[in-house]
N, C-alpha and C positions, 0 to 999 in steps of 0.2 A: 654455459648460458646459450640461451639461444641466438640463432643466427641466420640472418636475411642476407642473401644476395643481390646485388643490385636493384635491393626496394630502400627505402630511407628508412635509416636505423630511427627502432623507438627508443626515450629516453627508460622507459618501464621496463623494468626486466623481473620474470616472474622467478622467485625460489625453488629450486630442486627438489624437489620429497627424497628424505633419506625411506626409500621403499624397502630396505634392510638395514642391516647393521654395520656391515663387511660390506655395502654395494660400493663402488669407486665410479662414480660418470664425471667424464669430463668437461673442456679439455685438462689435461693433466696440469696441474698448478708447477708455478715457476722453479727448479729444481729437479723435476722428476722426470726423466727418459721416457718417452712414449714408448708404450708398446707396438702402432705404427703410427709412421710420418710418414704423409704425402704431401707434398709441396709441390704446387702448379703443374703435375701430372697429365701428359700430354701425348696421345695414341693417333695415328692418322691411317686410316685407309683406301688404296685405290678400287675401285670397285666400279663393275658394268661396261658397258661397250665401250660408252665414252670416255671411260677412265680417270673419271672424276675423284678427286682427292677427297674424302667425307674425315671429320674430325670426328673420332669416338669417345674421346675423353678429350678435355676441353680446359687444362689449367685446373684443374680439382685439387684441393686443397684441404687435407683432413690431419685430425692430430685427437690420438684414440688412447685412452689408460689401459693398462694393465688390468682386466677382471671387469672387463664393461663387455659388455652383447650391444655392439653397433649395428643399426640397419643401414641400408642402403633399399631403397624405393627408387622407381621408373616405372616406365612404361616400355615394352617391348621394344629393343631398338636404341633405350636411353643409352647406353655406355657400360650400365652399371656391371654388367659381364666380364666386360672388357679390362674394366678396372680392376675389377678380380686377378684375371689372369696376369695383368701387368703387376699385382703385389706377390703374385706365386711364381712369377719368373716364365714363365708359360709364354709370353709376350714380351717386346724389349719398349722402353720407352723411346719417344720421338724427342721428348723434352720434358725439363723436370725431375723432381726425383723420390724415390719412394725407400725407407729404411723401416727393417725391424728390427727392435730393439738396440738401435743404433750400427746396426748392418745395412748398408747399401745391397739393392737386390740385385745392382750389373757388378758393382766390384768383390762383393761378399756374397756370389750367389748360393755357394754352397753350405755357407754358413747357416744362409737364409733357408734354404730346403731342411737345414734338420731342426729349423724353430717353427717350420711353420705343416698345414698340409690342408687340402682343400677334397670338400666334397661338392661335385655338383648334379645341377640335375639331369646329367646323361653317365653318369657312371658309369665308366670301362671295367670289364669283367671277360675271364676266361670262362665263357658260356659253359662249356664241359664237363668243368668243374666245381666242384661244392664250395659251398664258402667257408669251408678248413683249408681245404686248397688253397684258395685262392688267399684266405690271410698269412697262411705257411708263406706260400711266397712273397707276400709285403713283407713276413718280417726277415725273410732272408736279406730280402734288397737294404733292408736296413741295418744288415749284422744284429738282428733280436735274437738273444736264447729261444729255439724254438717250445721247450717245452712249458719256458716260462710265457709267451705268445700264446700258446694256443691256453693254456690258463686264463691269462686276462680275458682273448678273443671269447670263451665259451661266459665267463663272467658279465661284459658287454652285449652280446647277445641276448642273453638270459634277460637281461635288465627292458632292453629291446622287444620283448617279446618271442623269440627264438629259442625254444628250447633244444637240445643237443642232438638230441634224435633227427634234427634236419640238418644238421653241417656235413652230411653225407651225400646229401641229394643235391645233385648237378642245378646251379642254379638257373639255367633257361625251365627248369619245371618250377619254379617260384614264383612270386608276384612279384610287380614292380614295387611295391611297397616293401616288401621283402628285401629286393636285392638292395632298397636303397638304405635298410637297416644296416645290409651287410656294408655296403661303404662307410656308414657313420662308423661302422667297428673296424675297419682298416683304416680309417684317418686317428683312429684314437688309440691304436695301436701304439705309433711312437711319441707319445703322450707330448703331444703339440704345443706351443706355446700362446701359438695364433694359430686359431682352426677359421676356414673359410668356408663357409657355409652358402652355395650359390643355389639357390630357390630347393632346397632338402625336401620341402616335405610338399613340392609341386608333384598332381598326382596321384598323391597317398590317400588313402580313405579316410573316414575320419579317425576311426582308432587309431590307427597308426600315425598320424597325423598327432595327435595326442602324446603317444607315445613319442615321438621324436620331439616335440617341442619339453614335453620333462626332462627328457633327459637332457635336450640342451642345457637346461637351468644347472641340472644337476652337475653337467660337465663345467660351465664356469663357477661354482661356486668350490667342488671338491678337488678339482685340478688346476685352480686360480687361474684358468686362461682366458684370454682375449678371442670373445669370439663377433666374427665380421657375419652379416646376415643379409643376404639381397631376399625377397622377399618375393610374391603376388599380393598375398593375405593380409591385409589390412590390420586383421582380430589378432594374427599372429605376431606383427609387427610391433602394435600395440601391450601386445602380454611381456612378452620376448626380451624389448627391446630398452634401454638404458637410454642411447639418442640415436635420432635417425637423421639420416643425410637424403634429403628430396635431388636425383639428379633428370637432367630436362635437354636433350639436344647435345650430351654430353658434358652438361656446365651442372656443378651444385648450385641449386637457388636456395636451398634453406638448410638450417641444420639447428634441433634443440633437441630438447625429452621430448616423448610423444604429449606430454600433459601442458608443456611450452609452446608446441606449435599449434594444437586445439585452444586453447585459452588464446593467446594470438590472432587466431581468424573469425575466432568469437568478436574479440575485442576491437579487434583492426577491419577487419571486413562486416561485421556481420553477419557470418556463417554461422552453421550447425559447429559447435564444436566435437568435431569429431576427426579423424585421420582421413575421410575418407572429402570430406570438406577443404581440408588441408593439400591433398594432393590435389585437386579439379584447382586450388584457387591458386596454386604455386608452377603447376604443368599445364594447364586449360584441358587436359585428355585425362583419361581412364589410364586404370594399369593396363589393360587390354589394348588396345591404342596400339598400335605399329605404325614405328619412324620409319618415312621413305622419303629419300630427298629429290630424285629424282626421277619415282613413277616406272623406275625401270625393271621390267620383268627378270631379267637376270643381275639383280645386286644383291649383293651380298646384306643378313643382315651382321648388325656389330653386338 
């Protein structure tokens, strides 16, 4: 059901469309293990000359099913990165706490690295090398049968767009579109539980752009995983997504289906019911928008 942040809850709350048969959106009913928990989730960082304390994540609070595509929306600056790397172990929490699948990611991190795995939009790559290489070596790192790896690897690619004839050629000769196909195929390599998906298809042209928002569908429905989604793309968020989480200055202010927080700002404000209504009437800025709290030329963003 949908969810207001420090606005006054309404008594109305609008019904979910079962938009499949098999969809699961939450939050997960009483009984059921989240696929993740975050509870009051809290990131701080010092930044700039003054050395000012900026809170990047702000008590965030989410609780996600198993076989749901969660967004996450901001505006440049919001947290929502942050929070990313605080669920992938990348970053340690200041406060609060965050589980997969009822694994702790400071006490059970390791646990948590072989359920989970993150693609974002700077993707690290051995330029040199091709992207056979380069996924030979994820699967080493992960003890995979190599020949059964580079089987699935040429299968996911293939699907991607990529056909075999290119997993020889050095990837700095590729597009960025390209290389970012090749990470969607190294995160799905250790067939993920919770794949994290931070702005994927930022960048992409529209084909491929296309092409990676299919496949995502295709990846939660055929590998029943949980996938997390920070966004730009309004249209994509919209298609994509099961429920989305609006984060603002590092705090969530809203959280429903995308069809519960449009019908909502229809209803309650008077807006366009659209996503794009929904963000301007919950953040006051654009996704575009960069957070600066202090004007300072050399701060760090979060």
């Amino acid at each position: 059901m949908i969810e207001v942040m420090d606005e006054p809850k309404t008594t109305a709350v609008m019904p979910t469309p079962a938009r499949e048969p098999l969809r699961r959106v939450g939050p997960p009913p009483a009984g059921e293990q989240p696929a993740l928990l975050i509870e009051r989730a809290t990131k701080k960082f010092v930044v700039g000359r003054k050395k000012k304390s900026v809170i990047a994540v702000n008590e965030v609070t989410m609780s996600i099913r198993r076989g749901e595509i969660y967004g996450i929306l901001g505006a440049n600056g919001s947290g929502k990165s942050t929070l990313i790397r605080l669920v992938s172990t990348l970053l340690t929490l200041d406060g609060g706490r965050v589980e997969v699948f009822g694994n702790d990611v400071e006490r059970d991190e390791m646990k948590v690295k072989q359920l989970i795995n993150r693609v974002s939009v700077d993707a690290a790559f051995f330029k040199k090398l091709s992207p056979h290489e380069n996924l030979a070596y994820a699967a080493r790192l992960y003890g995979l049968d190599a020949r059964k790896a580079r089987a699935e690897a040429i299968t996911i690619l293939a699907r991607l767009g990529i056909g075999e004839k290119r997993l020889s050629r050095p990837l700095e000769q590729m597009s960025r579109g390209m290389q970012q196909k090749v990470a969607i195929a190294r995160a799905l390599l250790t067939s993920p539980t919770v794949l994290l998906l931070d702005e994927p298809t930022t960048g992409l042209d529209p084909r491929s752009k296309l092409d990676v928002q299919t496949f995502i569908e295709e990846v939660r429905d055929s590998h029943d995983a949980t996938i997390v989604l920070t966004t730009h793309d309004l249209d994509e968020a919209e298609r994509l997504c099961d429920r989305i989480a609006l984060i603002n200055d590092g705090r969530m202010v809203a959280e429903g289906t995308p069809a519960e927080l449009m019908a909502m700002v229809a209803r309650d404000y008077a807006k366009a019911p659209t996503l794009e209504s929904v963000f301007m009437t919950f953040t006051g800025k654009s996704l575009d928008d960069d957070h600066d709290d202090d004007k300072n030329e050399d701060d760090e963003e979060q």
